[in-house]
Every structure is written in C-alpha cells, then in structure tokens.
matplotlib code that plots the C-alpha trace (Angstrom):
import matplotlib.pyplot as plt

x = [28.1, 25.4, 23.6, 23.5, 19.6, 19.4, 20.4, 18.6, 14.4, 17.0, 19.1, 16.6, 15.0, 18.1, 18.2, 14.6, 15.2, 18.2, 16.4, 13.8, 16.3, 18.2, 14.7, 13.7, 10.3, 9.0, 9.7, 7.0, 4.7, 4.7, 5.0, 1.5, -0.1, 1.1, -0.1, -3.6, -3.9, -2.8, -5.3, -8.0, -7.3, -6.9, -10.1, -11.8, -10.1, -11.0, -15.0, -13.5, -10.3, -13.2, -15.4, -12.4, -11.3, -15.1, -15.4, -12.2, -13.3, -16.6, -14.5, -12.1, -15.3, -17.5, -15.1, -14.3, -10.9, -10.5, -12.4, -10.4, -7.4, -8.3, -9.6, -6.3, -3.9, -4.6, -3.7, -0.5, 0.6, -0.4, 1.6, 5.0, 4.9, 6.2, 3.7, 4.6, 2.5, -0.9, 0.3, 1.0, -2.5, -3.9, -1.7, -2.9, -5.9, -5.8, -3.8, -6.2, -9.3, -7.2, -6.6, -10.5, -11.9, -9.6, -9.6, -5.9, -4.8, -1.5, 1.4, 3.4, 6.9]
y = [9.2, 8.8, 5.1, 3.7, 3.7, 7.6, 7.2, 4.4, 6.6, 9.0, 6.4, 4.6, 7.7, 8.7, 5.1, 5.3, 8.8, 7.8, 4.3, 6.7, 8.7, 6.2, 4.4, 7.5, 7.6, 11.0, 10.2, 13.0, 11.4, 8.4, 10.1, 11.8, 8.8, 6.6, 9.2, 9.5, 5.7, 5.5, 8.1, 6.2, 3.2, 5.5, 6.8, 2.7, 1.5, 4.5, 2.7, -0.3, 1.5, 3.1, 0.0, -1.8, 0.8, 1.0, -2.3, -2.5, 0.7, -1.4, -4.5, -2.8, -1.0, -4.0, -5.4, -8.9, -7.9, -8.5, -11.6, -12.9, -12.1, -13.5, -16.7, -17.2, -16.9, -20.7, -21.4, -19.6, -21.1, -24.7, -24.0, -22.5, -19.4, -16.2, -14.5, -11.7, -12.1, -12.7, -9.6, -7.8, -8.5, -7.1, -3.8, -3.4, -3.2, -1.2, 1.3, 1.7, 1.7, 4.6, 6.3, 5.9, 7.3, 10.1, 10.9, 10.9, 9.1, 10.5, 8.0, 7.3, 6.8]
z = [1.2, -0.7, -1.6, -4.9, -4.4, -4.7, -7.8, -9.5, -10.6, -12.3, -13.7, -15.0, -16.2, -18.3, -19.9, -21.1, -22.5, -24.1, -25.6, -27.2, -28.4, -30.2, -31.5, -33.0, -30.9, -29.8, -26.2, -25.3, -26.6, -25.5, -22.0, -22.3, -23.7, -21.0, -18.3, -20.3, -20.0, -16.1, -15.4, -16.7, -14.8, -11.6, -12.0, -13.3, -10.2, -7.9, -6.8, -6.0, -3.7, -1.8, -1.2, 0.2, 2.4, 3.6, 4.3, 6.3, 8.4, 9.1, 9.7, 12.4, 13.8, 14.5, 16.6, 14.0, 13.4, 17.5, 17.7, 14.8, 16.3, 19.7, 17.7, 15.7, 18.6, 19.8, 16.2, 16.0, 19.7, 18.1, 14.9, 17.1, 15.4, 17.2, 19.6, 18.0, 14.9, 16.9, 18.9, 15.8, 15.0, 18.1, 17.9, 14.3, 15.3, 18.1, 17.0, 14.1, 16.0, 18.3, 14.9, 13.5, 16.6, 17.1, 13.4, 13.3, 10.4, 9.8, 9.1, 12.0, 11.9]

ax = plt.figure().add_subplot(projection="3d")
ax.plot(x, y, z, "-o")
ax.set_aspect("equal")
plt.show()
C-alpha cells in the first residue's frame, strides 16, 4: 500500500494547475518565468556554494575539525549530553576525511 506521501509533489502539482486555471493565468508562463528567475539565483549563488565547500574541505584536511571535536567532548560530558553526539562528531569526520582521500564521495546509505 502505498503512503499518502507518494502522492503529495503530484497533488500539489494538480492544485496549482487547476488555481491557474480557474485565475485565468497562462500557467506556462508563469512556469518559465519562475524557472528563468531560479536559474539566476543558481548561477548568483553558485561562487559562494563553492567557497563554502572549499573551506570545509580545508577545514576537515587541516585536522581542526578533530581538535575541535576532541576539545568539545569535555563540554558535552560536563553538560550530560549523549556521548553519542561528540562521537558523531568524530565519525563525521573521519569518514569524510576516508572519503576525501580516497576520492570516494558517493552517498552512502
């Protein structure tokens, strides 16, 4: 049985199609200009997406995402919080550093 979440993007879809329709607007139309607009912000925002991922790769390969890790697990014991989220921390980074060297950057599941 499918979930009621397959159905929602085509639902929703269908309800803006059908709002257009009943406005009058040339629902085409407004479709490309929308797509025109969201391209330009892709391609505004594109210089600052590949600064950020640069300076994380030169974060995790300097080695400060381990000492900051390492420096906030006092902190986290101090505060109760779960081990788990310092560890999370560490795992994050090693597993990225594993991916960054061995040029595997495929999602994982």
């Amino acid at each position: 049985m499918a979930s009621f979440g397959n159905y929602v993007i085509p639902l929703v879809i269908v309800i803006i199609i059908i709002a257009g329709l009943i406005r009058r607007e040339n629902v085409f139309d407004l479709f490309m200009s929308g797509a025109k607009d969201g391209i330009t912000v892709a391609i505004s925002v594109l210089p600052a997406l590949i600064a950020l991922m640069t300076a994380i790769a030169m974060f995790h390969a300097s080695g400060a995402f381990e000492l900051l890790t390492k420096a906030i697990e006092p902190l986290c014991r101090t505060l109760n919080l779960p081990q788990e989220i310092s560890g999370e921390l560490w795992q994050l980074c090693n597993t990225a550093r594993y991916r960054y060297n061995h040029n595997c950057w495929a999602i994982s599941t």
